[in-house]
C-alpha positions as CSV (number, residue, x, y, z in Angstrom):
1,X,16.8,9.3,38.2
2,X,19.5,7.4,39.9
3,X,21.6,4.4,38.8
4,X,20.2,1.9,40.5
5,X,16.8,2.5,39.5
6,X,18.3,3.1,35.8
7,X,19.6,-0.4,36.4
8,X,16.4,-2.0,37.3
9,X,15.2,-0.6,34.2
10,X,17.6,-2.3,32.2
11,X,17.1,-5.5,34.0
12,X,13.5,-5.3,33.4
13,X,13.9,-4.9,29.8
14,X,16.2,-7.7,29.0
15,X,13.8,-9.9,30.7
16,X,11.4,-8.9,28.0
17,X,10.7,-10.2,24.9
18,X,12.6,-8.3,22.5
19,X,11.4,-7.8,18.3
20,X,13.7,-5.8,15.4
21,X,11.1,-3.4,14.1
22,X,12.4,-0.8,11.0
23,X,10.7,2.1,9.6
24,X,10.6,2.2,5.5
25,X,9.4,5.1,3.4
26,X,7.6,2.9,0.6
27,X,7.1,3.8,-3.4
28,X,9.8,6.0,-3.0
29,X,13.6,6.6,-3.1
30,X,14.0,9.1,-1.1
31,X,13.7,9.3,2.7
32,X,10.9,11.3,4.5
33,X,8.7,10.4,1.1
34,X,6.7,8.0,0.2
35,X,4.6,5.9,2.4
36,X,5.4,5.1,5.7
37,X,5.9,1.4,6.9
38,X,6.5,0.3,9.9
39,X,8.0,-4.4,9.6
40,X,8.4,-5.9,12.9
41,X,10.5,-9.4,12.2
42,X,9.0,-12.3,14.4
43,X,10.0,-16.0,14.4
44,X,7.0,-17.2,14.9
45,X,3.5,-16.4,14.7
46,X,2.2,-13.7,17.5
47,X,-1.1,-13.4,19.4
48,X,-3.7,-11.6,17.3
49,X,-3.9,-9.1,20.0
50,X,0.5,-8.4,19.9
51,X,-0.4,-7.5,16.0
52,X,-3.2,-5.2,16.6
53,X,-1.3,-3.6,20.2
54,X,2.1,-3.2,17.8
55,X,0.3,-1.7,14.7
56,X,-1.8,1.0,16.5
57,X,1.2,1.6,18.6
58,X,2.8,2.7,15.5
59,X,0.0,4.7,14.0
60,X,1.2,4.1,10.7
61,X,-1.8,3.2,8.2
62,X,0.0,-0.5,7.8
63,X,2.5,-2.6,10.0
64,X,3.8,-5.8,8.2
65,X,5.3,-8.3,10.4
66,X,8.2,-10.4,8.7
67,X,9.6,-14.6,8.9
68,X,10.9,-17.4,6.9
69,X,9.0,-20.3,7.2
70,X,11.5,-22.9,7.0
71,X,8.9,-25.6,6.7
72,X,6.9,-23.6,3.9
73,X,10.9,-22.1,2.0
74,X,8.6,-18.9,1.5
75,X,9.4,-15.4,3.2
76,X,5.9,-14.5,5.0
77,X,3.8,-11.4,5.8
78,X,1.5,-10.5,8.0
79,X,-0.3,-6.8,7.6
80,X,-2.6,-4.9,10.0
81,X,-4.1,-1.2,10.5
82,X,-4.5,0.3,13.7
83,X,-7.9,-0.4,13.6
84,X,-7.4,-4.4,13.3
85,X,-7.5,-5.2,9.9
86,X,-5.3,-7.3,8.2
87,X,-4.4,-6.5,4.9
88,X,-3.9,-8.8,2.1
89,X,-2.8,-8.1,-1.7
90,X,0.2,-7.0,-3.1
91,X,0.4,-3.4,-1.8
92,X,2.9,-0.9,0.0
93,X,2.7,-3.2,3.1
94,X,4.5,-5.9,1.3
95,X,6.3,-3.9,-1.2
96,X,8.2,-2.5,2.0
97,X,9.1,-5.6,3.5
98,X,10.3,-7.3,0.5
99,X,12.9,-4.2,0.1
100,X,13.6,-4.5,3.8
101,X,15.2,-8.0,3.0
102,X,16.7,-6.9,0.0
103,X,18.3,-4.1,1.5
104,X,19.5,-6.4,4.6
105,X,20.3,-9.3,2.3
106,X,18.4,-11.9,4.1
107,X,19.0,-15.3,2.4
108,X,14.8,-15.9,1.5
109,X,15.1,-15.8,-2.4
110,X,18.3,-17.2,-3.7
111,X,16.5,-20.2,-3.8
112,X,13.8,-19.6,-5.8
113,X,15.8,-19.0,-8.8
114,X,14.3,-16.5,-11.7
115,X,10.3,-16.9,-10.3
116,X,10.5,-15.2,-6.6
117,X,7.7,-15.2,-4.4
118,X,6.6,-14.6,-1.1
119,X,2.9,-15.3,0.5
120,X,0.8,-12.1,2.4
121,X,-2.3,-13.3,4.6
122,X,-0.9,-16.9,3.3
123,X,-1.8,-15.7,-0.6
124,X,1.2,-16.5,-2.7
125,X,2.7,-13.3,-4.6
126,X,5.2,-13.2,-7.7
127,X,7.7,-11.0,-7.8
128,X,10.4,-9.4,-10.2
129,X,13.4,-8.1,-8.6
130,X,16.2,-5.4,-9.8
131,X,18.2,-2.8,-8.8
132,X,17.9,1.1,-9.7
133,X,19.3,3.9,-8.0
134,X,21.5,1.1,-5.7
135,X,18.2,0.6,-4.3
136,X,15.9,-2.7,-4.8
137,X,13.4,-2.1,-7.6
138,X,10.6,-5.0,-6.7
139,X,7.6,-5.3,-8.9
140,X,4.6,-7.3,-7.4
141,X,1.9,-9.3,-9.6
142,X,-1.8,-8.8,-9.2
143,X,-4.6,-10.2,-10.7
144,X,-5.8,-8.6,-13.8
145,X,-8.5,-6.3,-13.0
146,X,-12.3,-6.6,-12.9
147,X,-14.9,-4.5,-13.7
148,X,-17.1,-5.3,-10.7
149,X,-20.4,-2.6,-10.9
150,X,-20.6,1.3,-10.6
151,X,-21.9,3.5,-7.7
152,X,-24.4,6.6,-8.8
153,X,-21.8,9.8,-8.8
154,X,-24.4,12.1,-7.0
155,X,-23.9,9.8,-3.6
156,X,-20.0,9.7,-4.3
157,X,-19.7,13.5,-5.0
158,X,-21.4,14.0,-1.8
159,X,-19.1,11.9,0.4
160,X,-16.1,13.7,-1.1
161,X,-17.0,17.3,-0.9
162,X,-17.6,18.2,-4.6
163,X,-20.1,18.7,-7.1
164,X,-21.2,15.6,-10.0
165,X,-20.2,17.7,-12.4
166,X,-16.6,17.7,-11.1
167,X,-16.9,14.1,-11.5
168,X,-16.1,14.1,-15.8
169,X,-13.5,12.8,-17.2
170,X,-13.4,11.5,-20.8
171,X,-17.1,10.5,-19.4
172,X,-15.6,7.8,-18.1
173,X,-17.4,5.9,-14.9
174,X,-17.2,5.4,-11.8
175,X,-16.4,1.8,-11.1
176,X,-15.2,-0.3,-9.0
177,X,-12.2,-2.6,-10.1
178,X,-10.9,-5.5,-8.2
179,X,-7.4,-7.3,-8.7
180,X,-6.6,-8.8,-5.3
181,X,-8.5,-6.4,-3.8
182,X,-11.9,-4.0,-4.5
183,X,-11.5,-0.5,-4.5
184,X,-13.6,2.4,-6.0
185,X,-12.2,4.5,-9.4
186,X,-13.3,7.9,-8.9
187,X,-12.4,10.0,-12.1
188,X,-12.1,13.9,-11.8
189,X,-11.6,16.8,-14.0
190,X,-8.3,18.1,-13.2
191,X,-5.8,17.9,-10.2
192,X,-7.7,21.2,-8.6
193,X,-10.9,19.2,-8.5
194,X,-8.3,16.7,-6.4
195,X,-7.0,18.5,-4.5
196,X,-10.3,20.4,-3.5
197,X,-11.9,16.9,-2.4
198,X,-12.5,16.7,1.2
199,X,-14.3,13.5,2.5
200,X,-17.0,12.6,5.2
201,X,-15.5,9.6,6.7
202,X,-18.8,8.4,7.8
203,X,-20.6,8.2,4.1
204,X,-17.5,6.9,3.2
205,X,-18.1,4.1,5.3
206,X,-21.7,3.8,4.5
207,X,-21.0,3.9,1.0
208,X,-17.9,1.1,0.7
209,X,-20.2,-1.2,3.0
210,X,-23.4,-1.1,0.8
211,X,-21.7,-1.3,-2.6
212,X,-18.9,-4.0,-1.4
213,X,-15.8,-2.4,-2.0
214,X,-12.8,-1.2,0.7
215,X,-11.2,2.9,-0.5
216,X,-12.0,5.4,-2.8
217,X,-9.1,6.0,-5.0
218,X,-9.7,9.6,-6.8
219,X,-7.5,10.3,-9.7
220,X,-7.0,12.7,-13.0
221,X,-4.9,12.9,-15.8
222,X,-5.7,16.8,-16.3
223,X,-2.7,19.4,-14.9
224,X,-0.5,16.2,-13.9
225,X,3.8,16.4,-13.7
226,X,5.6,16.2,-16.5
227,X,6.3,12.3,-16.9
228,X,3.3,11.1,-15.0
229,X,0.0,9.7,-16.3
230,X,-1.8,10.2,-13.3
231,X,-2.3,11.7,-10.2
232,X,-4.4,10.4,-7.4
233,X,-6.0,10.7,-3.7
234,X,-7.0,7.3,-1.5
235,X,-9.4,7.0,1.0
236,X,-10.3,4.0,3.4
237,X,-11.8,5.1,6.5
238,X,-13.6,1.7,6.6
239,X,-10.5,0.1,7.6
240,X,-8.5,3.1,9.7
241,X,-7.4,4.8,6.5
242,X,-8.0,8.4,6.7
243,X,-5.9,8.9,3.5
244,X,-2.9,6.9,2.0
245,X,0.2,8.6,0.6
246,X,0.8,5.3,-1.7
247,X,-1.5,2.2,-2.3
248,X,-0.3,-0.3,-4.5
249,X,-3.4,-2.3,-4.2
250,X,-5.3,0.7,-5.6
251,X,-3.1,1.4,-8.1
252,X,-3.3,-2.1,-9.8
253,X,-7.2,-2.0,-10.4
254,X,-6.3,1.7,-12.1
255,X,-4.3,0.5,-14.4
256,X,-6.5,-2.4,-15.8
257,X,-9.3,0.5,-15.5
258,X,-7.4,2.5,-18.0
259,X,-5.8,-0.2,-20.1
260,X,-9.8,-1.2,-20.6
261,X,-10.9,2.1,-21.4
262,X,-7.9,2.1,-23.9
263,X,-6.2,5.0,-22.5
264,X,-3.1,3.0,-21.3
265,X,-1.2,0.1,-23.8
266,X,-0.4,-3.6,-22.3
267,X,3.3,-4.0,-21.9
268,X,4.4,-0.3,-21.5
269,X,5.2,2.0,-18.8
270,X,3.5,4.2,-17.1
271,X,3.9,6.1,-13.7
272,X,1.2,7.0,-10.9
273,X,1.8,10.0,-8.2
274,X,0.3,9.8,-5.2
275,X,0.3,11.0,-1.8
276,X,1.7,14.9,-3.2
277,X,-1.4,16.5,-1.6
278,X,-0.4,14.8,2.2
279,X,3.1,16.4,1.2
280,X,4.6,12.7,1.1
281,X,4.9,12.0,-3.2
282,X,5.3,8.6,-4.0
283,X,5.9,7.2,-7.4
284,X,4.0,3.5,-8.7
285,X,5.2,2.1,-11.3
286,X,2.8,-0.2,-13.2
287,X,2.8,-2.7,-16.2
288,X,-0.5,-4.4,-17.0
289,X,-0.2,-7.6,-19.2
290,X,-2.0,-10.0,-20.3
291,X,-2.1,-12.0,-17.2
292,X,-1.6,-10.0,-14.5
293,X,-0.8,-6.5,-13.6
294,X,2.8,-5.6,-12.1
295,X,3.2,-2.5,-9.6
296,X,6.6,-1.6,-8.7
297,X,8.8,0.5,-6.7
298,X,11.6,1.2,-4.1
299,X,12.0,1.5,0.1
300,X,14.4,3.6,1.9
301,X,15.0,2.6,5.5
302,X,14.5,5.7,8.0
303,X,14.3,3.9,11.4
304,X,15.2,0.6,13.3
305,X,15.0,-0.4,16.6
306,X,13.8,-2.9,19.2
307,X,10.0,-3.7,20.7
308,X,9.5,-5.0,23.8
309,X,7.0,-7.4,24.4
């Protein structure tokens, strides 16, 4: 290629509209773990298509986009799927981009004073916000959970590639819990049984439609890691999701699903692993209390760069 044509290039591009996009690895502090995340910042809201061209052009299962409304004094984001779905609730997508502007100190919370917030999908979110590891340690509030109707194991055992019987657990059912958002608990007997699980993306589908729900979040407290209470798989085809190394939004409704079932306490501890079967481990941290349900973590930034527009 010669330099005039390398020129025209260049000339072309600063013509262009030009984004800051970074690349975080979410529920995790450690890079090349966790969940991926791509945050595009923007100054203004984009054309619904721009947010569904950007997200599939990333291919990551979420892209948040980023701004300060200066009108609103709230930090705002916007999450979609490659397959055009915005996301709302308080989930990896946010949990990401609320580190990014830890990590770059942008001036959106010094304001707020000891009750931080930020609004996803225009939903406001509360937020607690430390440090560990000299990384930001952000906890987002849900809703508490509800117990919102079961789904017959034999038709979720067959959508998942096991038999019913690999669906016991402390008998324990499986329900669907909601906080922001609905999911499906799927209880299993141990973390072979989990790992084993191979889903049919169209039942799936079928499934989550009829009984009004979005993923399937499989989990088991049987052969987990030392220092974790459980281990769990997610699964959202209906929205682009073949499987999820981290979803906060999931692991919310868990957590009131356990505390419920008296397994977990209010106002203690406890860790959820994620993603190790997709070889991308991420670590939730959740809290349920009496009125809400707090799931933390960190972000590690792996990537930044420019979009063009």
């Amino acid at each position: 290629m010669d330099c005039y044509l390398i020129l025209k290039i260049k000339q072309s591009l600063t013509k262009m509209k030009q984004l800051d996009y970074y690349v975080l690895d979410v529920f995790t502090d450690q890079p090349y773990k966790g969940n991926q995340l791509s945050v595009v910042c923007i100054d203004h809201e984009l054309e619904i298509d721009q947010y569904h061209n950007i997200s599939r052009e990333f291919g990551y299962s979420e892209t948040s986009f980023v701004y300060y409304s200066e009108t609103e004094k709230v930090f705002k984001v916007r999450s979609f799927t490659p397959a055009k779905y915005e996301v709302a609730g308080a989930g990896h997508n946010l949990l990401g981009a609320v580190c990014l502007a830890l990590i770059k100190q942008w001036n959106v919370f010094s304001h707020q004073g000891q009750s931080p917030r930020v609004k996803v999908k225009d939903i406001p979110v509360s937020l607690r916000i430390a440090t560990r590891n000299e990384l930001p340690y952000v906890g987002m509030k849900q809703k508490p959970a509800v117990m919102a109707g079961g789904v017959p194991e034999d038709i979720i055992a067959a959508a998942i590639g096991l038999q019913r019987d690999d669906l016991v657990l402390y008998d324990w059912p499986v329900q669907i819990v909601r906080t922001e958002v609905a999911h499906l608990m799927v209880p299993v007997r141990d973390t072979a049984v989990l790992e084993n699980a191979t889903v049919n993306k169209r039942l799936l589908k079928r499934i989550s439609q009829q009984y009004g729900f979005e993923g399937f979040y499989l989990f088991t407290t049987n052969g987990v890691a030392d220092g974790v209470t459980v281990e769990s798989r997610f699964f959202n085809p209906g929205i682009g999701i073949d499987e999820d190394p981290a979803t906060g939004t999931a692991a919310g409704p868990l957590a009131g699903y356990l505390e419920k079932l008296g397994y977990i306490e209010k106002y203690k501890d406890y860790i959820f692993l994620q993603g190790k079967f997709v070889a991308q481990p991420s670590t939730l941290a959740v809290v349920v209390e009496e009125d809400g349900i707090w799931v933390s973590g960190s972000s590690v930034i792996v990537m930044e760069g420019k979009i063009y527009l």
